[in-house]
Structure formats: structure tokens, C-alpha cells
N, C-alpha and C positions, 0 to 999 in steps of 0.2 A: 156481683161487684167485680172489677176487671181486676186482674192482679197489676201491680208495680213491675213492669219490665222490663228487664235489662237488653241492651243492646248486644242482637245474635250473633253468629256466625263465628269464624274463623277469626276476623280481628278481634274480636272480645277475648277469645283463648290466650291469642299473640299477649294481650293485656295482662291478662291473669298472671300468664308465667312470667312476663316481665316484672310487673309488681312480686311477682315470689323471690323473684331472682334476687332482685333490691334487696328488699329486703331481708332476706339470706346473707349475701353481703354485709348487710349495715352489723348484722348479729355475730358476724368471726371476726368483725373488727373491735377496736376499743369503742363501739358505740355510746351516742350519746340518750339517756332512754329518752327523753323528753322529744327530741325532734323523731327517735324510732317510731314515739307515738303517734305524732303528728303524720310523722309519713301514711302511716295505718289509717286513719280517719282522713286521708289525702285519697288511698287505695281505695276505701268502701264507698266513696262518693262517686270515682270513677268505674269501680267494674258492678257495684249494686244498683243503679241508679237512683243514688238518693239525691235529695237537696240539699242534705248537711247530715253529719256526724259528730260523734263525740264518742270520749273514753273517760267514764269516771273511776276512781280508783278509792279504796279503804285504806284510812289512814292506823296509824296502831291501836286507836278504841275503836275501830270496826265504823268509824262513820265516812261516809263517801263525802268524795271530794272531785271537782271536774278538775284533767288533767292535761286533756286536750279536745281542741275544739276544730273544726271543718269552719266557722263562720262563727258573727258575735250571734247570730240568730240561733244555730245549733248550742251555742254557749249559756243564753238565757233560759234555754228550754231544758236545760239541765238546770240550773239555778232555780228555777221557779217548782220544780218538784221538791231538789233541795229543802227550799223555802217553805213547802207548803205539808213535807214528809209523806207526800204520795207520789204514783205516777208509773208508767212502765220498766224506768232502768231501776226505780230501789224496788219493784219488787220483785225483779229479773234476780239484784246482786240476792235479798232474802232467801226466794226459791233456789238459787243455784241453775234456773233452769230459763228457756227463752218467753217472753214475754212480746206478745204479736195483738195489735189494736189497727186491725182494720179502717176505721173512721173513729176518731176519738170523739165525734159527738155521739157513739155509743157509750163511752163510757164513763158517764157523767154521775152515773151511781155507784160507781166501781172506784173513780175517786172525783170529787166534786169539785175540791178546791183547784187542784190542777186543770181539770177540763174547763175551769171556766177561765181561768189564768192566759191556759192557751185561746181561749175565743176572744177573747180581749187582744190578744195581740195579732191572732188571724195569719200565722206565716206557715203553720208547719197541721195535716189534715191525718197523717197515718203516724205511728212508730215504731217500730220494729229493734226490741232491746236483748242484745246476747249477751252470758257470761262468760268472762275471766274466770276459766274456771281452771281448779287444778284437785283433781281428785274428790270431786264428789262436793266442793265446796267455791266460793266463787271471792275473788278479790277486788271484784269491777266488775262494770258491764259497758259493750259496745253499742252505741245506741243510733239507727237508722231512722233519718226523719224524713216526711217525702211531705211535698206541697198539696198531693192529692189524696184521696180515700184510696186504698186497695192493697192487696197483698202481696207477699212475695214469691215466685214460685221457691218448690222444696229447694233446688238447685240453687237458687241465692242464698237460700237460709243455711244450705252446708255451706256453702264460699265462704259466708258472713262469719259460720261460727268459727272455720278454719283463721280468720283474719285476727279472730277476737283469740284463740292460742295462740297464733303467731304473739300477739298484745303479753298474753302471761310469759311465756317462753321468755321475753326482752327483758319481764321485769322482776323473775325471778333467778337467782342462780342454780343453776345447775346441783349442785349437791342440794339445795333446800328442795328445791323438786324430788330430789330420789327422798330424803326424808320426809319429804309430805310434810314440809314446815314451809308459813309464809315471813319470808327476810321482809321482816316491820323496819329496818334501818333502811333497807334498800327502798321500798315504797314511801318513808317516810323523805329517802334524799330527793326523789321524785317529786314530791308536792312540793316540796321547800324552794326544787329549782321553779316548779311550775310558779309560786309567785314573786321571785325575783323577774322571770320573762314576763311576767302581768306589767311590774312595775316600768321594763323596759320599754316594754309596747308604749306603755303612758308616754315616759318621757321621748319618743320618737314620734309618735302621734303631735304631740305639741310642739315639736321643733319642727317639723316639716309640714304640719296642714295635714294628717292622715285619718285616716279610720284605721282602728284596731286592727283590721283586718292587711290593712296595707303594710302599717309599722311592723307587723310581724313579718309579711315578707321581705322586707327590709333588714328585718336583723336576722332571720336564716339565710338569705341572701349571703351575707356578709361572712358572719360563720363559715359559711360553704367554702365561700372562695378563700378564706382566708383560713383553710383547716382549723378548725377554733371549734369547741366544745359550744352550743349555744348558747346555754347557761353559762358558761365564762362569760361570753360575749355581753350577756344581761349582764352579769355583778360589774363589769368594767363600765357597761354604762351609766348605771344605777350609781356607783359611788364616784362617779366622775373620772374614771382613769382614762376614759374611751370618748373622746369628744363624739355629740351626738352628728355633726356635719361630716365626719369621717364614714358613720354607717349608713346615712343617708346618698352620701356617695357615690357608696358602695367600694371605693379604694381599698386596695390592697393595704395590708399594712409587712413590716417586715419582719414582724415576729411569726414566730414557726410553730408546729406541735401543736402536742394538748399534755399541758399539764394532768 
């Protein structure tokens, strides 16, 4: 079977370090994690050749939660494992260790419910799931989905898992790392914003004609240009302080900072 392969040479490198670069950046600043994350599963799409990603995260009783998504298609396919308690990334976050499915209509005895989940919807043929890990124990996993059967070579698979540290490093603090403790308040602020931007996505998706996938560039968009926390940007839309035709816009507005 062919491996999954990333595009060679010299501009692929250029990419890499630019994506490091970024993201290095986004980490001495006051980042925001939710969009860090995004940017992350923005990168794996780009230098691994996937077709979509995702980053699920453990909430304080240890159950995963999707936290950011490459696409709604990368989004469902977390969901539907979710849904069904099997699948590559929860047994990635279980083992602590990488989780590689060649053609998932091999493994149809390995988990049932999931494989046939995904044959019914027909988008996504290989997986490829690394952990969030932080000493020996994992608080996520990065999950590479590709439209065809095949592998990655070893060289994707370090890139992938360096991207998937990069993902801990954002969402732990620094002292909690040297203590080899996971900040549950901090992961926990992370989900919480993750469904405030759910709820956002909605209400922009219906005010403008979008897909999910649009309304969210829509409101990082706006964020961006408007130095604005993302998740501010959701709760202002979500309880009305932020008219929805302002971020559709895309307008400036003239408040400053991040709270």
C-alpha cells in the first residue's frame, strides 16, 4: 500500500519552520488557546498532507471532548467515535501512545461500530491519531484523517507528534509541566470557550447564509483584525453585545486590547 505523502523539497522546510515560527510567536504572547489550537490542526493539514484534522482534549473526569477542528467533516469523525466509545484518537488518548490505521476497512473487528459509522458517511479512508502527551501520560490526541488508504512516512509521524507537543506545551502551564500535573481549570477554560465559538459559528452561519466552516472564518477573521481574544469575540456575539452584521463585515471596530 502507498504511503500518504507529503509534498518534498525545500519549500516544504520553508513551511515547516514558518509554521514553527507562528507559532512560537503566538506562545510568548498572551495567546489565545482555542485559536492556538486551531492554528495547529490549520499546520497538520498543511505540512502532513491530510484532509482534515482535529484536537480532542480531556475534560476534568478524564472524558475527551473535540476542541478543534480542520473541517465539519474532521469534526464528525471525532464525534462519531465520541458517540460510539471506540476509534483511533480514544485509543491513542488510552495507550498514551500513536495509533496508525492504514485503511480503516481493516478495522472493522478492532472497532465495529465506528468503522461502519465512517462507511456510511464515505469522507475520510486512513487515520492517523497522536498524543498530547506529557510525561508518559496523554491529555488529547491529534488526529490526521486522509480521503485515501495509506501511511505516513516515519518523518510525518515525528513532524505530526512534534505539532501534537507543540498542542500540550499551549495548554499547559509551565510550572504544571515541571510538576507533572494536568491544570484541569485550564483545560476545563478551553472547552468551555470551545462551546461559546460553537454557539457563535451558529448564530453567523444563520445570519449570513454560511457553513460552519465559513462563519468560523468569519469570526477569527474579525478577532484577528480587531486584536480581540476569539472567545470574547463569541460571548459578545452569543449575548448580543456584538451585532452579527459587524463580523460579517468584517469591520473594525474601536475597541482595543484583550481583556
Amino acid at each position: 500500500m502507498e504511503p500518504v505523502t507529503s509534498p518534498p523539497g525545500s519549500g516544504r522546510e520553508r513551511r515547516v519552520t514558518r509554521a514553527f515560527v507562528e507559532l512560537a510567536d503566538t506562545l510568548v504572547d498572551d495567546y489565545d488557546v482555542i485559536d492556538l489550537l486551531h492554528r495547529l490542526v490549520g499546520a497538520a493539514v498543511e505540512l502532513l498532507a491530510a484532509d482534515a484534522a482535529g484536537i480532542m482534549l480531556a475534560d476534568a473526569r478524564g472524558n475527551l471532548r473535540v476542541v478543534a477542528a480542520s473541517s465539519e467533516d474532521a469534526e464528525l469523525m471525532e464525534l462519531m467515535q465520541l458517540q460510539n466509545g471506540e476509534g483511533p484518537c480514544l485509543e491513542c488518548f488510552r495507550t498514551a501512545a500513536p495509533v496508525t490505521m492504514h485503511d480503516l476497512d481493516d478495522a472493522r473487528d478492532r472497532w465495529p461500530l465506528f468503522t461502519e459509522a465512517v462507511a456510511q458517511r464515505g469522507a475520510f479512508r486512513s487515520v492517523h491519531a497522536l498524543p498530547l502527551r506529557l510525561r508518559g501520560d496523554a491529555v488529547g490526541a491529534l488526529n490526521l484523517f486522509h480521503a485515501r488508504p495509506g501511511g505516513l512516512p516515519p518523518e510525518d509521524l515525528v513532524l505530526g507528534q512534534a505539532l501534537a507537543d507543540v498542542a500540550t506545551i499551549g495548554i499547559l502551564q509551565e510550572q504544571a509541566i515541571r510538576r507533572g500535573e494536568v491544570v484541569n481549570e485550564q483545560l476545563q477554560t478551553a472547552l468551555n470557550s470551545r462551546v461559546v465559538i460553537e454557539q457563535a459559528k451558529g448564530v453567523l452561519a444563520q445570519h449570513g447564509g454560511l457553513t460552519m466552516d465559513q462563519a468560523f472564518e468569519r469570526l477569527r477573521g474579525y478577532s484577528r483584525t480587531n486584536n480581540l481574544r476569539l472567545s470574547e469575540v463569541a460571548r459578545s456575539l452569543v449575548e448580543g453585545a456584538l451585532a452579527p452584521a459587524s463580523v460579517l463585515s468584517g469591520a473594525k471596530t474601536a475597541r482595543r486590547g484583550r481583556s
